[in-house]
DOROTI-762167 format. One record per residue (C-alpha): chain; residue in one letter; x, y, z. Coordinates in steps of 0.2 Angstrom, whole numbers, m for minus. Example, Ala and Ser with C-alpha at 12.3 -4.5 7.8 and 13.67 -1.06 7.14 Angstrom:
// residues 2
 chain resn     u     v     w
     A    a    62   m22    39
     A    s    68    m5    36
***
This chain:
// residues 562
 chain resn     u     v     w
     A    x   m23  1006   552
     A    x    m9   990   553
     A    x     7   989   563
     A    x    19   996   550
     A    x     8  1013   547
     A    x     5  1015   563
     A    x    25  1013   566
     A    x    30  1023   551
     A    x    19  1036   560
     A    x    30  1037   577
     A    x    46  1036   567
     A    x    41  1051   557
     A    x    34  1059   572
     A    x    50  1058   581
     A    x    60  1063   567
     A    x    50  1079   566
     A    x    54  1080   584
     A    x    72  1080   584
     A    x    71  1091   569
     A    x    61  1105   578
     A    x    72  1104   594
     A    x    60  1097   604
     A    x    62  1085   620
     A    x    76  1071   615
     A    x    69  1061   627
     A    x    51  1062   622
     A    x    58  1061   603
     A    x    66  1044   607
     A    x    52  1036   617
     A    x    41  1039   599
     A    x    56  1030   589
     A    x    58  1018   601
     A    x    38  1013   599
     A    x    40  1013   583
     A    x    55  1001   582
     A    x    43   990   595
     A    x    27   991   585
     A    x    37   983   567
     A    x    41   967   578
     A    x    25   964   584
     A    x    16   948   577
     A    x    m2   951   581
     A    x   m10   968   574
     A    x   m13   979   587
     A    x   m33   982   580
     A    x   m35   966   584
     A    x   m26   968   603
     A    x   m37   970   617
     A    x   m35   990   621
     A    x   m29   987   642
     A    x   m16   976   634
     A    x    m8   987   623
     A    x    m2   996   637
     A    x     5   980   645
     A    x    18   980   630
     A    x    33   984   631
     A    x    40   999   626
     A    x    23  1007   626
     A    x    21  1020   638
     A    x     6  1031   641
     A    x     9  1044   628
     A    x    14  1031   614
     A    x    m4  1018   620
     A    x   m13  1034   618
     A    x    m9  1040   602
     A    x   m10  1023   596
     A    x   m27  1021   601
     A    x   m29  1036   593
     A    x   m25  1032   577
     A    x   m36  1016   579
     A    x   m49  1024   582
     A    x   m52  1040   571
     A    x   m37  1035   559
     A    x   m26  1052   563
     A    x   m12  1054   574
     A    x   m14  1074   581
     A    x     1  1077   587
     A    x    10  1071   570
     A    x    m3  1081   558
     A    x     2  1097   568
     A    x    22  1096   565
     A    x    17  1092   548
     A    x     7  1108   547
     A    x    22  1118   556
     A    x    37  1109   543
     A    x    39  1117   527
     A    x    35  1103   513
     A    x    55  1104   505
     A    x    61  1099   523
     A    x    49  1083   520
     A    x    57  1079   504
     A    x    74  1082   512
     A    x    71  1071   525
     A    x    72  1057   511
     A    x    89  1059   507
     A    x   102  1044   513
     A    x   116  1053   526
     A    x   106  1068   530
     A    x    99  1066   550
     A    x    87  1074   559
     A    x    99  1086   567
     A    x   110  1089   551
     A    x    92  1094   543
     A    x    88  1105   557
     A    x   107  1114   556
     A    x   103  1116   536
     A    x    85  1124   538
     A    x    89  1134   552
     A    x   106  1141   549
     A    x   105  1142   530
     A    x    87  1146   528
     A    x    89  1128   514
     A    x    69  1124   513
     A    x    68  1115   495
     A    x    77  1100   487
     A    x    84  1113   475
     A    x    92  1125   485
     A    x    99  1110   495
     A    x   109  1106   477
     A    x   116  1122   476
     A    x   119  1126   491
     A    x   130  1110   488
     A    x   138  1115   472
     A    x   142  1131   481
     A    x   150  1125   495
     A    x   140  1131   508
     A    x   139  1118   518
     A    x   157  1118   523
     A    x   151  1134   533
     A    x   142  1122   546
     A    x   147  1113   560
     A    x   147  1094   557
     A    x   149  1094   539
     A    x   165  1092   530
     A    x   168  1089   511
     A    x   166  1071   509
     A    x   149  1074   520
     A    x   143  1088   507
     A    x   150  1076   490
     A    x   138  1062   498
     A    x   124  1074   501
     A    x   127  1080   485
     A    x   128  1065   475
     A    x   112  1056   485
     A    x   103  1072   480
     A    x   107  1069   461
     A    x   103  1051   463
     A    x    86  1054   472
     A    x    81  1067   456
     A    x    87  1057   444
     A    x    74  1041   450
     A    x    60  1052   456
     A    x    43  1045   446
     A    x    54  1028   443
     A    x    48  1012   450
     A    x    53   993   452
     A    x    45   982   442
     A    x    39   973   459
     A    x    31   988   463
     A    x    21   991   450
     A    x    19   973   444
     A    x     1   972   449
     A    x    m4   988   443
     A    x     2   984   423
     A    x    m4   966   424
     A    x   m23   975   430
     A    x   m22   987   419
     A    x   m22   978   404
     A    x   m37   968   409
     A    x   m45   983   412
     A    x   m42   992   398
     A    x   m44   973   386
     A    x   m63   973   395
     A    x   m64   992   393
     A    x   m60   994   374
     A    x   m68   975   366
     A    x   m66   971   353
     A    x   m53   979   351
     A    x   m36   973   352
     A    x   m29   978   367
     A    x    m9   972   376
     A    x     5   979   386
     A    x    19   983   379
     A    x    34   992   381
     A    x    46   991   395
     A    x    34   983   407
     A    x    31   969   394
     A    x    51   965   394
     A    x    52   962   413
     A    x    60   977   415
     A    x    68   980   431
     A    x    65   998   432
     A    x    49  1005   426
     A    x    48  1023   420
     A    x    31  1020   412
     A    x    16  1008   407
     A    x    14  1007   391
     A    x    m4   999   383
     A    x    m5  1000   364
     A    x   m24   997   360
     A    x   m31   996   342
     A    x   m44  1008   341
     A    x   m43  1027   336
     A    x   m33  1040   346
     A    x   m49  1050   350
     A    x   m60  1034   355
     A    x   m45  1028   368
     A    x   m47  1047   377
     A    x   m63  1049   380
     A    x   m67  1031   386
     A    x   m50  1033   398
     A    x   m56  1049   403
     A    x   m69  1044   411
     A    x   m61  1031   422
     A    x   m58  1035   439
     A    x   m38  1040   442
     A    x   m35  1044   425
     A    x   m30  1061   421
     A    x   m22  1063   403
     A    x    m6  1074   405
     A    x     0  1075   386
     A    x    m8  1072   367
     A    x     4  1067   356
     A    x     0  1061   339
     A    x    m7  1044   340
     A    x     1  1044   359
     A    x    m8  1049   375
     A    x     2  1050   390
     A    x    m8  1049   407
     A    x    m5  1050   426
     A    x   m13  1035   436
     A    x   m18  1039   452
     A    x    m8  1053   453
     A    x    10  1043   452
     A    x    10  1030   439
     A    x    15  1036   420
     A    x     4  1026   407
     A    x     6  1029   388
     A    x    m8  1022   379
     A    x    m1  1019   359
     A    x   m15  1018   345
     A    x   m15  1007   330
     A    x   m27  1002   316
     A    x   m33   983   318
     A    x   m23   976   304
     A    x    m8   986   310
     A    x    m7   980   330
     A    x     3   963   330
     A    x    15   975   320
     A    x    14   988   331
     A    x    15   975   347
     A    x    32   970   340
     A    x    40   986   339
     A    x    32   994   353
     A    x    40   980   365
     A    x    58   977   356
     A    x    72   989   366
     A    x    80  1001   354
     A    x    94   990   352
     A    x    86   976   348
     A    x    75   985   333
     A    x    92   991   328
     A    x    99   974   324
     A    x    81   967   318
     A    x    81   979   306
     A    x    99   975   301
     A    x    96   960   298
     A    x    81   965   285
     A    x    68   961   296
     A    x    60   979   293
     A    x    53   972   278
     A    x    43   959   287
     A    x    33   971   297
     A    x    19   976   287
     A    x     0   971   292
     A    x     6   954   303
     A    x    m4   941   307
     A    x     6   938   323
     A    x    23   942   330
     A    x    29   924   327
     A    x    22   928   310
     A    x    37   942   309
     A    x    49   931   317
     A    x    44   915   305
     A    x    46   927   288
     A    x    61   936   296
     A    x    71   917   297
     A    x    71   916   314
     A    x    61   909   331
     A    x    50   916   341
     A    x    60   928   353
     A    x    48   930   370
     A    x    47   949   373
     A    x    60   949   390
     A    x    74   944   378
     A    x    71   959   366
     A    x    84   969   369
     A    x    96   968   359
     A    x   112   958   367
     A    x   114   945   356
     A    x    95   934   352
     A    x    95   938   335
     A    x   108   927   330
     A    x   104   914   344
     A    x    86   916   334
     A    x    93   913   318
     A    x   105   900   321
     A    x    89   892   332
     A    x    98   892   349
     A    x    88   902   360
     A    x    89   894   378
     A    x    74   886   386
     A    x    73   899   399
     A    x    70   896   416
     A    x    56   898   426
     A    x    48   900   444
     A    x    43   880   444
     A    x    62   877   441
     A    x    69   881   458
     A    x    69   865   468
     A    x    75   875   483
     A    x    79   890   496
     A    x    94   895   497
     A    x    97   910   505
     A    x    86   912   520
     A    x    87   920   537
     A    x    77   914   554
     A    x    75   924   570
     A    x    93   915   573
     A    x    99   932   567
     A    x    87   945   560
     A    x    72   933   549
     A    x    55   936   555
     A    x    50   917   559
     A    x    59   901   566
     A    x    71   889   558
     A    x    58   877   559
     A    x    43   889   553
     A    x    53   894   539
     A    x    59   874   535
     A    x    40   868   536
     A    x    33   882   523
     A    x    47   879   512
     A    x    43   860   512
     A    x    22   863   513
     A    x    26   876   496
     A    x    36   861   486
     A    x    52   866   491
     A    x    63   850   492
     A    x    77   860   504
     A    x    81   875   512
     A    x   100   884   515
     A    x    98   891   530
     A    x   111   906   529
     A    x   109   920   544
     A    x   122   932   546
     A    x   137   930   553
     A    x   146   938   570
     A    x   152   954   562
     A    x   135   958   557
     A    x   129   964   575
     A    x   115   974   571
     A    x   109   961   564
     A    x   110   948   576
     A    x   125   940   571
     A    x   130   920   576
     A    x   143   919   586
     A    x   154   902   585
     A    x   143   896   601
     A    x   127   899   592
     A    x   133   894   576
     A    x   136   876   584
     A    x   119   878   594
     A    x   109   882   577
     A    x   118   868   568
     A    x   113   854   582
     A    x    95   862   578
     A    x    97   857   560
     A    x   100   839   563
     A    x    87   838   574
     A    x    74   845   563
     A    x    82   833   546
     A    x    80   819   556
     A    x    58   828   557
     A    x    56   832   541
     A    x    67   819   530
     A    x    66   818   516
     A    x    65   838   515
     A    x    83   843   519
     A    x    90   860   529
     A    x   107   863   521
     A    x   119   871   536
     A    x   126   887   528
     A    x   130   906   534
     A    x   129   924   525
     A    x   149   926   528
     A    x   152   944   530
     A    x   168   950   517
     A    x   177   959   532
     A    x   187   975   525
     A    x   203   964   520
     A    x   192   951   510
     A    x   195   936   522
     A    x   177   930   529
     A    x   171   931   547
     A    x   174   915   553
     A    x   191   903   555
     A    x   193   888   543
     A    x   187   875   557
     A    x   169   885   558
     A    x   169   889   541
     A    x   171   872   537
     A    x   156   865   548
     A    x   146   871   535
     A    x   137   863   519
     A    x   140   880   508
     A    x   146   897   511
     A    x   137   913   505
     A    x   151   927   506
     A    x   144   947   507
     A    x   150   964   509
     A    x   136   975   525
     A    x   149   985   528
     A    x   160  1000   522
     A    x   151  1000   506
     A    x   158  1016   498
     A    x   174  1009   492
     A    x   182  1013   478
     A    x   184  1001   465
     A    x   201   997   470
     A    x   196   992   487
     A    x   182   984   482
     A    x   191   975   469
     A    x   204   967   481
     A    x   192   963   493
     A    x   179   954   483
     A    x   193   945   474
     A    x   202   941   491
     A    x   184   930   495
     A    x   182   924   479
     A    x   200   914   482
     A    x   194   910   496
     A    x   193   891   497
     A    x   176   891   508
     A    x   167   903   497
     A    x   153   894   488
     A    x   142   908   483
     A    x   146   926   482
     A    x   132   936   487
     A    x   124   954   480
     A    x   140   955   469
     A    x   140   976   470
     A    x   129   978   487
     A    x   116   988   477
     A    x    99   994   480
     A    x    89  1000   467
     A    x    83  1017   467
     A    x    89  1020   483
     A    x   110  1016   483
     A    x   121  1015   469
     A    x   132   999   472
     A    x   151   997   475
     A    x   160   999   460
     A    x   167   983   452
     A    x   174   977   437
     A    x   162   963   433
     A    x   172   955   420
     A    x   186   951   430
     A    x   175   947   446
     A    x   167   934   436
     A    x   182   927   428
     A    x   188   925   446
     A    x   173   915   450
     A    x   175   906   435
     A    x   194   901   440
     A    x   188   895   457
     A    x   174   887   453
     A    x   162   901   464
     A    x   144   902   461
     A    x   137   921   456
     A    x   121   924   467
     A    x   106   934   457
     A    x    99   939   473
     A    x    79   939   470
     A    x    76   954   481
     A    x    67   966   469
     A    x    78   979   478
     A    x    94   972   474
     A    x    92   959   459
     A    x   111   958   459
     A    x   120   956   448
     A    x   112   965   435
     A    x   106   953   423
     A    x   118   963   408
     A    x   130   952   415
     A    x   124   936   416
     A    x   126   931   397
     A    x   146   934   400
     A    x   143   923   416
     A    x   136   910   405
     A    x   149   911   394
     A    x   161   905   406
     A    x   152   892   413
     A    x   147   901   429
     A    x   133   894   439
     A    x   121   907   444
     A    x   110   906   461
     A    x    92   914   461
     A    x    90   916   481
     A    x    75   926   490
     A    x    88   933   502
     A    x    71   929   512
     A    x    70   936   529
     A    x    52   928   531
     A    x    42   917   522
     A    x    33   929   512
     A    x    49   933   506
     A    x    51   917   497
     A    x    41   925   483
     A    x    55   934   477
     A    x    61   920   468
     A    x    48   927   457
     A    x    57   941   453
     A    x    71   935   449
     A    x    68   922   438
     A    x    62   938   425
     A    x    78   947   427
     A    x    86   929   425
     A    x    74   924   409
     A    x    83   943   401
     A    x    99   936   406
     A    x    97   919   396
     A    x    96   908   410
     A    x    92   890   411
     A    x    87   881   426
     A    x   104   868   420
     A    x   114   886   424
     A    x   105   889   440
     A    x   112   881   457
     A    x    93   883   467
     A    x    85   873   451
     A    x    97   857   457
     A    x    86   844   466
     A    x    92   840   485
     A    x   101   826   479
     A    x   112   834   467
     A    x   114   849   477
     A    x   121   838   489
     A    x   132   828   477
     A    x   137   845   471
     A    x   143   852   487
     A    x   150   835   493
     A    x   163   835   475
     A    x   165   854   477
     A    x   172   852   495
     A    x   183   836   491
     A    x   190   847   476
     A    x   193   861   489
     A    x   201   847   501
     A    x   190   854   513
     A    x   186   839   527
     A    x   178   843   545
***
């Protein structure tokens, strides 16, 4: 058992706790494990039991049940309130704004035991009848219930990336010689899966007996030449069947977007669909190029297609650099230096180095001091790892009025400026209009970060008109960030041809919090490829010399001078 279950356990536990009424203090000491336990560098299997003990924050009760779960991999005390807490509270307990206490005051007083009734007891106004809550308490709870429904049975593409791509090799191995790919939504780099789909040439009834009879397949739902099955009891797979001659054919449509067979078909492609030997074959006979599957969804490739200027999309080997990163400076898991040697040692030619800035306090925050403390560090380790550059920058919170969280002399210290809204994110669009654009003008700004503050599957972002936020980064020359994070990928790559079109640089950054986290780029170079993007549009694609240039011509247009 590792670190984070063996946290996530004593966070649950102590929730539970506080849920049931027991001891506050006894609830807190478990949370406060737990909250110990996900810094820890070393596994605590691998820690000598007598020192366990030693650390801090563990007391006896905590080493115990820790030892516990090392041992026989259950945790007692946790198995009996899950036994004692009706399995809707469970479910509640997921819901964003809704505490532990808040939970207990709706089970207890309103005898709420199920996601449903939670709902209507919402819609009915009920909770107005409890101490604590108040309307706009209820509308959130209401709205983050809704939310929660709506994307149950969803799942980022990051998360299920692995899953599809084995998949498909499986099945490919499984069903030879038969013609077997993914398809579907997974196949376009979707950012949101709702299902796998696998179209295999072979005959409906062939396909469900020999998926039957793989381990954590269970089929759910015959339809026509369709199958629909459950995966390990969570993932949706739809298996399509074809005839041989018919597969390329069946690939193509299968894979395109609604939209995009709309306007193919439009464009009297349908007529070029029959028995193909290939899907360039149907693009070639169509009059058009070869359209890779993430651009299928009908924005406007066809006629790029046929006018044969589709971009040269860009890809992972394209991003010359870091930017965006956070050190143990504020809230990164490793060193500036660990983070700068592993960014080199992976090809990397620079890192930005942006942790958050002072307003950001639960997050560690730099204030001016350390600001100038962590910038004497960067020189220092230039001067060690030249030609490999760290580029001095800072995650500037967007305080409430849209000025950034520093004066113009700090602000000015740095190379670039990567301004975000942390806080008071339910604005309405007004206010978050005024305050987006209010950093935007700002002349420090080089980058604005997660454009709406979203997190997918889990918070709606801020509402924003993009149009006019990008024309506003057009006007003052202010880069758009496609944050990599598969939790955010922000903006939504929808927007990103209008961004193009105006001849706004775009940013893939990791947002990287450790140095696993650089990955991400990854990620968002596919929701960048449905977007259009070139690594000529992409500001983490510029070598460290012309990032440098860049930034050196930006600030003199700015007349910004130290």
């Amino acid at each position: 058992m590792d670190n984070y279950t063996i946290a996530d356990n004593f966070s649950l536990l102590s929730k539970l706790m506080d849920i049931h009424g027991e001891n506050s203090f006894k609830a807190k000491s478990f949370a406060s494990a737990a909250f110990t336990i996900e810094k820890l560098t070393v596994q605590l299997k691998d820690t000598p039991r007598d020192e366990i003990f030693r650390i801090k924050g563990i007391g006896e009760s905590t080493g115990k049940s820790i030892l516990e779960m090392l041992d026989t991999q259950h945790f007692t005390l946790l198995e009996h309130y899950l036994q004692i807490t009706p399995p809707g509270i469970l479910e509640i307990m997921k819901i964003k704004g809704l505490g532990p206490k808040k939970i207990a005051t709706i089970w207890k007083e309103l005898e709420i035991e199920s996601m449903g009734e939670l709902l209507y007891a919402c819609n009915e106004n009920r909770l107005l009848l409890l101490k604590g809550f108040g309307q706009k308490t209820q509308e959130s709870v209401r709205q983050n219930i809704e939310f929660y429904l709506s994307n149950r049975n969803r799942f980022l593409y990051a998360e299920v990336a692995v899953t599809g791509i084995q998949l498909e090799k499986q099945l490919q191995e499984l069903m030879a010689p038969a013609a077997v790919s993914i398809t579907g939504a997974f196949r376009r780099n979707s950012i949101i899966i709702d299902e796998i789909e696998v179209l295999i040439a072979a005959p409906v009834a062939i396909v469900q007996q020999q998926l039957a009879a793989l381990p954590g397949f269970a089929l759910t739902e015959t339809l026509d030449k369709h199958l629909v099955w459950k995966l390990d009891e969570k993932v949706k797979v739809v298996t399509h069947t074809c005839a041989p001659a018919d597969f390329f054919s069946e690939l193509f449509i299968t894979t395109a977007a609604p939209a995009f067979m709309d306007k193919f078909n439009a464009a009297g492609g349908a007529a070029h669909l029959k028995a193909a030997a290939s899907e360039e074959a149907i693009f070639s006979a169509a009059g058009m190029d070869y359209i890779v599957p993430a651009l299928r969804e009908g924005q406007n490739e066809i006629e790029q297609a046929r006018l044969h200027q589709l971009p040269t999309l860009i890809t992972a080997a394209d991003i010359k650099g870091i930017i965006h990163s956070h050190s143990q400076w504020s809230d990164g898991e490793y060193s500036l230096e660990d983070m700068a040697v592993a960014a080199k040692n992976q090809g990397f030619e620079y890192l930005v180095i942006s942790d958050h800035s002072r307003s950001a306090f639960y997050a560690n925050g730099l204030q001016p001091e350390r600001v100038a403390a962590q910038q004497v560090q960067i020189d220092e380790l230039n001067k060690k790892l030249a030609p490999f550059r760290i580029f001095k920058s800072i995650e500037a919170d967007i305080l409430n009025d849209g000025s950034l969280d520093y004066p113009d002399e700090i602000l000015a210290t740095f190379d670039l400026v990567i301004a975000s809204v942390h806080s008071n994110l339910k604005m309405m669009e007004e206010k978050a209009m005024s305050r987006l654009l209010k950093a935007i003008e700002n002349p420090y700004t080089t980058i604005l970060g997660h454009m709406t503050g979203r997190l997918l599957l889990s918070r709606n972002g801020y509402p924003v008109d993009h149009k006019t936020i990008i024309d506003a980064c057009a006007a003052n020359g202010v880069v758009i960030e496609l944050n990599a994070h598969p939790r955010r990928l922000d903006i939504d790559w929808t927007w990103l041809p209008y961004a193009l079109e105006k001849n706004v640089l775009i940013s893939i950054d990791p947002d990287a919090h450790s140095i696993e986290g650089f990955h991400d780029i990854h990620y968002g170079t596919l929701a960048a490829q449905k977007g259009g993007v070139t690594k000529a549009n992409n500001l983490s694609s510029y070598t460290v010399d012309m990032l440098d240039s860049w930034l050196q011509q930006r600030k003199k247009s700015k007349n910004i001078l130290l």
